[in-house]
C-alpha positions, 0 to 999 in steps of 0.5 A: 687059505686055498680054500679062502682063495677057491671062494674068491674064484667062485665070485669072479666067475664070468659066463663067456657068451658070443650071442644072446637070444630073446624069446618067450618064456614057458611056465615051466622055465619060469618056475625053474627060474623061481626059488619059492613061491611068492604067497603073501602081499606082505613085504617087511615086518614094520617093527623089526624091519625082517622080511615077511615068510612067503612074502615079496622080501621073504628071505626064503625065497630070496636068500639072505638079508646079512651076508653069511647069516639066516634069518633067525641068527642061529647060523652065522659066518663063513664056515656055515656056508651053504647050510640051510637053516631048520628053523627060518629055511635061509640059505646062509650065503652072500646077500648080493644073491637077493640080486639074482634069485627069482621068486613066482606067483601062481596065477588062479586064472590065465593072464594075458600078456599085455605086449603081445595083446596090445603092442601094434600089430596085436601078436595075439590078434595075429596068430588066431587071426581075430581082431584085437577088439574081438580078442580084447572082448573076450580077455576083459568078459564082455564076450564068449569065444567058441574053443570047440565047435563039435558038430555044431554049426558055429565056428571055431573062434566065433564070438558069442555075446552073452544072449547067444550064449544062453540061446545056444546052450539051450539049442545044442546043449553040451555039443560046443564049447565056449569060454570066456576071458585069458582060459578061452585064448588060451584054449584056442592057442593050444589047440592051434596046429601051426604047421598045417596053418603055414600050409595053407598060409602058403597056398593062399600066398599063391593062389589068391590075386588080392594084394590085401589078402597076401599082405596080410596072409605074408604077416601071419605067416610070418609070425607062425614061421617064427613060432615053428622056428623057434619051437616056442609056443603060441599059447605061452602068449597066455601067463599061467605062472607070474615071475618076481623080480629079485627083491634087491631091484625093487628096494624098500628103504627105511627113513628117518621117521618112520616112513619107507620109500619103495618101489613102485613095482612092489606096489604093483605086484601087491596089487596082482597076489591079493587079487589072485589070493581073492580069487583063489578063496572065491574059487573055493567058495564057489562064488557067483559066476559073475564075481568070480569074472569080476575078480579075473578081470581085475587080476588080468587089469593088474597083471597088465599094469605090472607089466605095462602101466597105462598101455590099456585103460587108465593108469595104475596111481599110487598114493599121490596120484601119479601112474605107477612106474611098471616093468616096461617102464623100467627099461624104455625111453631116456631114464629107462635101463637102456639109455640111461644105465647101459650106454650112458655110465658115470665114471669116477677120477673126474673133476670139472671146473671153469675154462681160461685160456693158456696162451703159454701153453704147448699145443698138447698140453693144458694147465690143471689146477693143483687142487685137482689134480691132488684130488684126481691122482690120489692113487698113484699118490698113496702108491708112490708114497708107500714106495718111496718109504714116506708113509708105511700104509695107505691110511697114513699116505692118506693123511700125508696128502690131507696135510698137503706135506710139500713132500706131496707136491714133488711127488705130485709132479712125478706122478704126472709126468707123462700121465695124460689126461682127457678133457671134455666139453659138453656137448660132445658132438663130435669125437674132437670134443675130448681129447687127451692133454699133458698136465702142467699145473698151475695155481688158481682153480680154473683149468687153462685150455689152448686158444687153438684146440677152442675150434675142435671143443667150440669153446669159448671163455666167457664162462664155459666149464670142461671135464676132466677125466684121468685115464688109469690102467696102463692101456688106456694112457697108451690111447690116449698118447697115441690117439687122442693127444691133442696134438694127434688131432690136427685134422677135422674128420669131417673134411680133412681140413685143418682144425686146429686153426687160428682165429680171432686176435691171432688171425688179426695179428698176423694179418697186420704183421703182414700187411704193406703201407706204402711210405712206411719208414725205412722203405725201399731198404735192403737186408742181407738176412732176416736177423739184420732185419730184427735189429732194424726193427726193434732199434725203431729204424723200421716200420713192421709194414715197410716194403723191403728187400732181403735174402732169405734162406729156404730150406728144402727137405732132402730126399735120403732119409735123416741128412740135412735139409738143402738151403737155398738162398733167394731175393724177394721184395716183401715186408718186414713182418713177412720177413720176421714169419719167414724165421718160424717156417718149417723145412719144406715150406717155400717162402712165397706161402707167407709173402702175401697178405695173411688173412684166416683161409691163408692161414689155414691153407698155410697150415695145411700145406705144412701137414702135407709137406713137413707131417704132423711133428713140424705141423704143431711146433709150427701152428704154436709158432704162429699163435705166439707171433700172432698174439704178439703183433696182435698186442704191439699193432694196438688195433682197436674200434674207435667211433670214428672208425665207423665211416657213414657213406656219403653218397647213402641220403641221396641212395635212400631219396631215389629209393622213396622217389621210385616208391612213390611212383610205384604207389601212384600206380596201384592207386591208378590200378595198374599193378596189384597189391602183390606186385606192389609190395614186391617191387617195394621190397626189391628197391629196397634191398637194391638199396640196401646193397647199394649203401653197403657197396659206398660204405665198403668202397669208402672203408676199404681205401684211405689216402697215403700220408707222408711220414714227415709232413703228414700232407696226402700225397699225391701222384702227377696229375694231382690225384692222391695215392691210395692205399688198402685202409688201415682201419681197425674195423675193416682189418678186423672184417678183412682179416677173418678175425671177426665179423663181416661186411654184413655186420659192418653194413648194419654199424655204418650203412643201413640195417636195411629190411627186417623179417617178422617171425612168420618169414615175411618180410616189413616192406618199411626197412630201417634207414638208420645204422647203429652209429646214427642210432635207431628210433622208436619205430625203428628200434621196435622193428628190429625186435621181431628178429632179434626175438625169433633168433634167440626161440630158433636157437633153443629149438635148433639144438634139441633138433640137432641133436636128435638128429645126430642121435639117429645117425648114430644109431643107423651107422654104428655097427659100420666098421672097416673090417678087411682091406679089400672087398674085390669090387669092381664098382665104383661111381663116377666123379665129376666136377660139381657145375652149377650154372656158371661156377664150379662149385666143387672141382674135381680135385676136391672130390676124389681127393683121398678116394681110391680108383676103381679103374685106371686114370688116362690122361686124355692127350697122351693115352697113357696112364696117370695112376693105376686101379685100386691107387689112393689119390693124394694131393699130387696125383690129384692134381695131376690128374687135375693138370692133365684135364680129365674130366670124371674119374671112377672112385671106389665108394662105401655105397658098392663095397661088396664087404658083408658086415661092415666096409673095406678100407679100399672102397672108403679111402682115406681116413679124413682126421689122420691124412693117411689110409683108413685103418682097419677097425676104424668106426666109419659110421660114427664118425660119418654120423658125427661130421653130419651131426655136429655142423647141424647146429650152426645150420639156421631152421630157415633160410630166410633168417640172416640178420633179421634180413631176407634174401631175395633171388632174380628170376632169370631170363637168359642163360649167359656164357661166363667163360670161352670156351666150345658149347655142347648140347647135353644129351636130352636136349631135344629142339625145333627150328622154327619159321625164323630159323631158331632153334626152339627147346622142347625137351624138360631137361635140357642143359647146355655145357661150355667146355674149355679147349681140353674138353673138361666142363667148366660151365653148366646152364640148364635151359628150359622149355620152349627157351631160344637158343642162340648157339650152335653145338660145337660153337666157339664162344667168349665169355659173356655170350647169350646162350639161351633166353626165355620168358620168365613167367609164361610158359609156352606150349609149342607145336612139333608138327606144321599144319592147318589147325583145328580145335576141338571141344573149344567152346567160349563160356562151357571150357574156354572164356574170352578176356579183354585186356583192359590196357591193351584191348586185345581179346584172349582166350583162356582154358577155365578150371573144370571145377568152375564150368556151370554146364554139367556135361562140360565137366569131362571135356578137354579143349585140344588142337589137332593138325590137319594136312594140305587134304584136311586129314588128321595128321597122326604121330610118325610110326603110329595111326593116333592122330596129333593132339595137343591139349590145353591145360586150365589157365593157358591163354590160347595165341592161335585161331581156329582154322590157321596155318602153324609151322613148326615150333610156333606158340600155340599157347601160353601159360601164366607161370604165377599159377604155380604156387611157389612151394615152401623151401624147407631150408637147413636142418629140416630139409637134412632130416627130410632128406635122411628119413626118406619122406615122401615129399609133399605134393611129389612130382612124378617121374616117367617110368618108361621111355615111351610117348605120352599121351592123356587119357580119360579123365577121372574124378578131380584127377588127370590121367596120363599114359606113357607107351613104352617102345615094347607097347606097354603101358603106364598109367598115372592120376594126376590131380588137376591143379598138378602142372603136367611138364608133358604134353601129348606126343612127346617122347620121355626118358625113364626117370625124366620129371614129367608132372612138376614137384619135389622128387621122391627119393624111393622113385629115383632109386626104382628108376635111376638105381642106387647111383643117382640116389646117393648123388640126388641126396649127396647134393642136396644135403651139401646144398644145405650145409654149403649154404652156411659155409660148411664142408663135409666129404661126400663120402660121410654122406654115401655112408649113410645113404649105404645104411639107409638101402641095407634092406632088400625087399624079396621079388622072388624067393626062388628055393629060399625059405624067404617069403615073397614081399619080405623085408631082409639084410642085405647081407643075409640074402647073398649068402643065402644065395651063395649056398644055394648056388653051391646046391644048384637051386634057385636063388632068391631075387631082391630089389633095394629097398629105402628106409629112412634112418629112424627105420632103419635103425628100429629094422636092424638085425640087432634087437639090442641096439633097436630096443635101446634106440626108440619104441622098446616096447614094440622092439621086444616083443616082436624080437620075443616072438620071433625068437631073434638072436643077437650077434653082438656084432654092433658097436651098441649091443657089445658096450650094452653087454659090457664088452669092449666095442668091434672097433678100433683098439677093441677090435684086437680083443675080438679077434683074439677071443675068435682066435682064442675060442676055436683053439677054446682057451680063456682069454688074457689080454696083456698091453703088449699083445693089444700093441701088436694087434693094433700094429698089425 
């Protein structure tokens, strides 16, 4: 029996591993690998179906076919385990062996590996320094390479074709050597010294100037560093030895008739032994050199397509003429081993059916058919079954449960009681969409959902289907109970908002329970409590909507733990639906959260205020509560759309006449030649949507109001003067609209106002809108408009999911190894949060930034200097608003960006963990959830944003900058401004902005003001709201003098750079700058028209501290205002320029513009921004390029070429700011980061992704973003290396640079420096450290090899390569098990992992 036992150990043994290392494989470790030689291309005998001897199946080799059986019968079962039998050479042992035993083949010629030759940059080409072409040359037979040169003047590695061959034969005879194909490679890597090759690698580095040379001598250098790492050798590039997957990975399986499905790996590898077979005979024969080539070719061709199918030259077919599926193959892209086995695993107990809803449902529970979960618990069936004595084996339990005994329906539902399930929808974008429930089980076969976990699953019942999956070991029900029961996941961990939110017939039931009518029947009654008031209303004496008086009970929760709530009683004039919602309200919540009108954002702030007051237990009995009620009034209040609901406005025939009247006049005008075809069109479009508003704005005004009707008489009422009294309207549609149930002034405008203008599928928009609205019904014409939108949203949508979902994908795969790993990093830094300001609105207070942030230094209130919260202080709700009341301006928080944590982030600098209300728990996987919470709102964003309705936005070019609240002006610090002739302030700087300040001094407005704008405030001045602050000319352009003085110009020629208009209105003439290109005379091409000032002597007048004299330089278009000769004061115009000239440039919008953003594109057409503060100034100009020059205060100058067509926002002499934009265009993020550093990078794209998503009414905390952006900078690139074994110019983790640095410290060396380098997330991802979680991301290939030639090892410490390895993943409950094996393996002990030690570890 013990030696029974002894032999089961012997198949659980399981090797423990903490890295794995890739590399290349010596011919040596290969055969070590291999039991045999494979011969013979046979696979199985056709008749008896018995492995060939010596072949691909050959159970020599292999092992056997039976378990504990040879081959021929002689040995059988388990007593002769491990005998080798005489007559066939089998292993008797089990057959699962044919699953690990290799086989090899011995090449007759060297082989190259295809990866190394091919997978850009070629490794081979890399180490012999040789081209790949040249290298392909010589592997395929077109070319001689020389291995030995002698004394001969030919070089190593010199290339010889098959004439000089013959010719140097003959002139030096046997002095060289040369060779040809895999054996001339071969020759040359071995005879390679690496070290002396890295010598001279490093010597060149230091010596040579050329950038070239020292990029590619650093790549070099890099691979032979490795080689020498490593102590791999380059010449193992070159196969000698082939080896042979295990037969059982490459199976052939018999059919029915005959006919056999194989493999296609065995066909590929027939293809390699009967050529090396034929080449071997050859060999012995001594063939003609030419057919022994010829043979080594097509060995080399099928060892290559084994290896990488269609890699090089046409792909391998089979028999039907589809490429062969090689070894690569096998392992890449969405079907290969990686995606498709590893990380992406089936899993049994599942089953999947419809979804209805389950209104009777508590929030932590779902209804489960009986079929199913008769199916899904089977186990824990037979196992109570047995137990209980009702059937002696688990046969007999079986046929009890196929008999569906009533026994086993009671037994059922003990077995489900407290047996949580999880259900899922797909997709899964976000980890809300499986969540754990409590089964109740029902009759029927759909599985029953509750209304208000829809929103987290984005589920709905029109035919939708969800998973079940039933956790079995005992742990995995205690997550699912403690983490992932429904009613666990109240909050999005998107935003912290609440998720389980009602909508639709429970928002419009409670809006119109607590909704007021005036003269409803029994208003104006008085109630002593809320019981009174329902048998009031259920005897018919009241209305629901009646205004009433009644006291109602407020309970306040107590401060000592575990007494009874206080009571307090109070008056309040309300409704009587207020009044019945006041009898659900937990302790804590005051009654004035639900005396008002309930529409869905109340609700949800209802419902928010309730986690924060009364916590989670309240919060769900509390939402459950509120969807009964809802469904209830919902069903009493019979609210439904009737045709007459929709109300036409009365005043929209007259709106759309005065529309045609002006178009009509517009059209007058292009045909009398006073406006363009473009401006036509553009006016029309602009009248058109004013009148669409217009009629929208009627039929909301008509809509939304209804006349009081007496209850008795049924009459209007009407006040003194006769007027009739007014109410909001009860009509079903506006309730629904207003409500938040469903649809939108938007819809509604297109039922019963007009649709108004239709874009077609390029974006433009149909200058003929469609007058009628879909209660009067559309026409032919109409109708036939209205398709191009309708068409384009339903091709957008389908291409939208793809995209979204490749996108969450890549921020997957750039986060996932980020996990909170300690508490506390220590940092100091931090960045500062201010109010979102843009124009007037506050679009993001600063409440709602720092909102669950820790601060990195203490919080002062302004007035009183004394300290609102300390350093190192999470900011919940009160103390921010506290901090909120006390009007601060900017707080510092900690943020993931300066966590000085190595792998990973700590709980301090991240804050709260959004989905629970509390502090991040260590182990939490940040990333993933940061990546999800940006991935999963990417399906709602549109593609374009032009696309709302079919109907397109326009925007209003401004021209003034107005005040929206009082408050005190003040200048922000780049703003820079002239006084002119007229005593106005002029603006001359780029980025100028004017703030308005309330009477603490917190910023409450925030206007940018262009150049050349005038300002009508002073800094410091007291302003109302409404007050100009700035104006401008909103499509010129000025170019405005700093210096007064006589002017003269220069190179202003009319007809060479200059060309002279006569406005055919006005009469008046003006000059305009031409485009060089355009200038007829050759010599003009060079010259710039420029104006200088000259002083009361007629000198030039230079720029103060410097001896260049002031010159202001026309750009093409600008149409000079000034004359030769005359006197010009300051801040005059000399010129203007048409702002039409720059194109506007194409928005990408929504999910295009978040990708672009995260890959860290170089933008198109990118401005440029200063690298200095310094003065500018032109210099000579190049080819089709403007040079520009920035002087820095140490007289150091920058130089940029700037195409012509490119609109330079500087002109000559003006001073810039480092970082400031001075040539118009798009930013670069790479140049915010060199210029303005980390802080303004993750701002600059913080804002711009949340510009897309607030577009379309999604919120999403900064921080998910600051995560990512972490990500994208956790390379550095090496600026110096110091005494580190770095190389110059290198790429590497951030982490491993400082702990190099530390050490070197410690030792008193040099350390190396670095700059951050950014990468986008897709190269961010393939850069990681982790060759495992890279090769399963995207292009395996390349991954692979270059992970192999460098030897890389993996320290599984991502979340990706530890489930890949099959382990629990680095992160939440997993994290406990990782720390018990460290523990566990520095006191080297085997691991044992109870549920009770896994608790503690959680709990600690």
């Amino acid at each position: 029996m013990k030696a029974l036992l002894d032999l089961f150990k012997q198949v659980t043994q399981k090797e423990e591993f903490d890295s794995i290392k890739i590399g290349l494989a010596s011919p040596e470790k290969i055969r070590s690998w291999s039991y045999g030689e494979v011969k013979k291309p046979e696979t199985i005998n056709y008749r008896t179906f018995k492995p060939e001897r010596d072949g691909l199946f050959c159970a020599k080799i292999f092992g056997p076919v039976k378990d504990y059986e040879c081959l021929c019968g002689k040995y059988k079962r388990l007593k002769h385990r491990g005998v080798i039998c005489e007559k066939c050479g089998v292993e008797v042992t089990l057959s699962r062996i044919r699953r690990e035993r290799m086989g090899h083949i011995e090449l007759a010629s060297p082989v190259a590996h295809i990866w190394f030759l091919k997978s850009l940059p070629s490794r081979l080409g890399l180490v012999l320094d040789i081209t790949l072409r040249d290298i392909e040359r010589v592997l395929y037979f077109e070319a001689y390479i020389v291995t030995d040169p002698g004394m001969t003047p030919l070089t190593r590695g010199q290339l010889l074709t098959e004439d000089d061959y013959l010719n140097k034969t003959e002139e030096f005879g046997d002095d060289f050597s040369a060779a040809m194909g895999a054996e001339g490679i071969r020759a040359l890597l071995n005879s390679m010294d690496i070290l002396s090759e890295i010598e001279s690698l490093r010597l060149e580095i230091q010596t040579t100037g050329s950038e070239t040379k020292i990029k590619k001598a650093a790549k070099r250098l890099k691979v032979l560093e490795a080689f020498n790492k490593s102590g791999m050798k380059p010449e193992w590039m070159i196969l000698t030895v082939l080896p042979v997957l295990p037969p059982e990975l490459r199976p052939l399986v018999p059919l029915d008739g005959g006919r056999f499905a194989t493999s296609d790996l065995n066909d590929l590898y027939r293809r390699v032994i009967n050529r090396n077979n034929r080449l071997k005979r050859l060999l012995e024969l001594r063939a003609p050199e030419i057919i022994i080539r010829n043979e080594k070719r097509m060995l080399q061709e099928s060892v290559d397509s084994l290896l990488d199918n269609g890699r090089r030259g046409k792909a391998m077919t089979g028999a039907n003429k589809r490429p062969l599926k090689s070894l690569a193959d096998m392992i890449k892209g969405k079907g290969g081993r990686f995606r498709q086995n590893l990380l992406g695993k089936r899993v049994d107990y599942s089953g999947r059916s419809v979804i209805v809803v389950g209104p009777q449902l508590k929030l932590h529970q779902c209804g489960l058919p009986k079929k199913m979960a008769l199916e899904l618990f089977k186990p824990f069936i037979f196992n109570k079954l047995e137990v209980m004595g009702v059937a002696s084996t688990i046969k007999a339990a079986k046929r009890e449960v196929e008999n569906e005994n009533p026994i086993v329906w009671d037994i059922l539902e003990e077995v489900i009681r407290e047996h949580p399930v999880m259900l899922n929808r797909a997709p899964t974008l976000h980890r809300l969409g499986i969540q754990a429930f409590e089964p109740v089980l029902i009759e029927g076969k759909a599985i029953q959902l509750h209304p208000l976990v829809c929103a987290a699953f984005n589920a709905d019942f029109d035919g939708d289907q969800m998973a079940v999956h039933v956790p079995l070991s005992l742990e995995a029900q205690m997550e699912c109970r403690t983490l992932m029961l429904s009613t666990n996941n109240v909050l999005s961990p998107a935003n912290g908002d609440p998720i389980i939110v009602p909508s639709q017939d429970i928002v419009l039931g409670l809006y119109y329970m607590t909704r007021e009518k005036v003269g409803a029947q029994g208003e104006g009654m008085v109630f002593s409590d809320v019981s009174e008031i329902t048998r009031a209303y259920e005897s018919k004496a009241l209305e629901l909507n009646a205004r009433i008086t009644v006291r109602i009970k407020e309970k306040k929760k107590s401060c000592g733990h575990g007494e009874d709530p206080i009571e307090t009683i109070t008056r309040f004039e309300t409704t009587v639906g207020r009044a019945l919602i006041s009898e659900i309200l937990p302790a804590g919540l005051p009654f004035a959260l639900v005396n008002k009108t309930l529409k869905k954002k109340e609700i949800s702030k209802l419902i928010n205020a309730s986690f924060r007051l009364c916590g989670l237990r309240e919060t769900v009995i509390f939402a459950d509560k509120l969807m009964y009620s809802g469904f209830s009034y919902a069903t009493r209040g019979g609210i439904s759309i009737c045709l007459d609901d929709l109300v036409t406005p009365s005043q929209k025939t007259g709106i759309i006449q005065a529309a045609e009247q002006e178009i009509h006049e517009i059209a007058n005008q292009y045909i009398s030649g006073l406006v363009t075809q473009g401006e036509r069109y553009n006016k029309v479009v602009d009248i058109w949507a004013r009148a669409g508003d217009q009629v929208a704005k009627a039929m909301m005004d008509q809509l939304s109001v209804e006349p009081v009707k007496d209850q008795e008489t049924g009459e209007i009422r009407t006040d003194k003067n006769g007027q009739a009294v007014t109410q909001e309207s009860f009509n079903s549609i506006y309730m629904m609209a207003d409500s938040g149930a469903r649809g939108s002034a938007a819809q509604i405008r297109q039922l019963s106002g007009m649709r108004g203008l239709m874009a077609k599928p390029d974006g433009s928009i149909i200058e003929t809108p469609i007058t009628a609205n879909f209660r009067e019904g559309l026409n032919i014409l109409q109708y036939f408009i209205s398709t191009h939108g309708a068409r384009k949203g339903l091709a957008d949508t389908a291409l939208k999911t793809a995209n979204s979902g490749y996108l969450t994908r890549r921020l997957v795969d750039v986060t996932q190894d980020l996990v909170i790993i300690e508490n506390d990093c220590g940092t100091d830094g931090g960045v500062v949060m201010k109010a979102l300001v843009e124009g007037g609105n506050v679009v993001e207070s600063l409440r709602g930034r720092i909102l669950g942030r820790v601060a990195a230094t203490d919080v002062i209130n302004p007035e009183t200097g004394e300290v609102i919260c300390s350093e190192g202080t999470l900011l919940d709700e009160d103390t921010a608003d506290e901090i909120e009341a006390c009007s601060v301006d900017e707080v510092k928080v900690r943020t993931p960006l300066t966590c000085e944590t190595r792998y990973g982030l700590c709980a301090k600098c991240y804050g709260r963990d959004l989905g629970r209300g509390t502090p991040v728990n260590v182990g939490e996987a940040v990333g993933v959830i940061a990546a999800q919470s940006i991935g999963e709102p990417g399906t709602q964003l549109t593609m374009r944003t032009f696309h709302i309705g079919g109907a397109a936005s326009r925007a209003v070019v401004a021209n003034q900058a107005e005040s929206k609240s009082n408050g005190v002006v003040r200048y922000s610090h780049h703003i820079r401004y002239v006084k002119n002739a007229q005593n106005e302030l002029i603006i001359i700087s780029r980025s100028g902005e004017i703030l308005i300040q309330d009477e603490n001094g917190r910023e409450r407005e925030r206007h940018k003001i262009p150049y050349g704008a005038t300002l009508h405030v002073q800094d410091g001045e007291t302003i109302k709201a409404g007050q100009i602050l700035g104006s401008w000319e909103p499509h010129k352009r000025p170019i405005i003098t700093e210096y007064a003085g006589k002017i003269r110009f220069e190179n202003v020629e009319e007809g060479v750079t200059v060309v002279r208009q006569i406005d055919e209105i006005t009469g008046m003439a003006t000059l305009v700058v031409i485009d060089p290109k355009r200038r007829n005379i050759a010599q003009s091409k060079g010259l710039r028209p420029l104006v200088k000032f000259l002083d009361e002597n007629d000198q030039e007048i230079n720029i103060p501290g410097t001896d260049q004299p002031v010159s202001i330089t026309f750009h093409v278009g600008s149409i000079i205002t000034v004359r030769d000769g005359q006197q010009v004061g300051i801040g005059e115009v000399l010129a203007r320029i048409p702002q039409e000239t720059s194109k506007t440039r194409d928005i990408t919008g929504g999910l295009p513009r978040v990708a672009e953003l995260f890959e860290a594109r170089v933008p198109k057409d990118a401005g440029f921004l200063a690298e200095a503060t310094g003065t500018v100034a032109f210099g000579k100009d190049t080819k089709g390029k403007q040079r520009l020059v920035i002087t820095d205060l140490d007289g150091i100058a920058h130089e940029y070429l700037i195409p012509k067509d490119k609109h330079v926002t500087a002109h000559d002499g003006q001073v810039v700011n480092k970082g400031e934009v001075i040539v118009d265009g798009p930013i670069d993020p790479h140049d915010i980061l060199r210029l303005q550093g980390v802080e303004a990078l993750a701002k600059y794209i913080s804002d711009e992704v949340q510009d897309v998503y607030r577009l379309q009414g999604v919120s999403i905390n900064d921080k998910h973003i600051e995560v990512i952006v972490r990500q994208m900078l956790r390379r550095v690139q090496i600026t110096n290396a110091g005494d580190s074994a770095f190389i110059l110019g290198e790429q590497v983790e951030r982490a491993e640079v400082l702990a190099e640095n530390e050490k070197l410290i410690t030792e008193n060396k040099m350390p190396a420096t670095y700059e951050y380098v950014l990468l986008g997330i897709t190269k961010a991802s393939l850069s990681t450290d982790s060759f495992i979680s890279a090769a399963s991301f995207q292009e395996t290939t390349r991954v692979l090899t270059e992970a192999s030639i460098m030897g890389k090892k993996d320290d599984l410490r991502g979340l990706k390569e530890n489930v890949i390895v099959g382990r629990l993943i680095p992160a939440g409950t997993g994290l406990s098990f990782h720390n018990i094996r460290k523990k566990q393996r520095l006191s080297e002990s085997t691991v044992y992992l109870d549920a009770d030690l896994t608790e503690n570890e959680i709990a600690e």
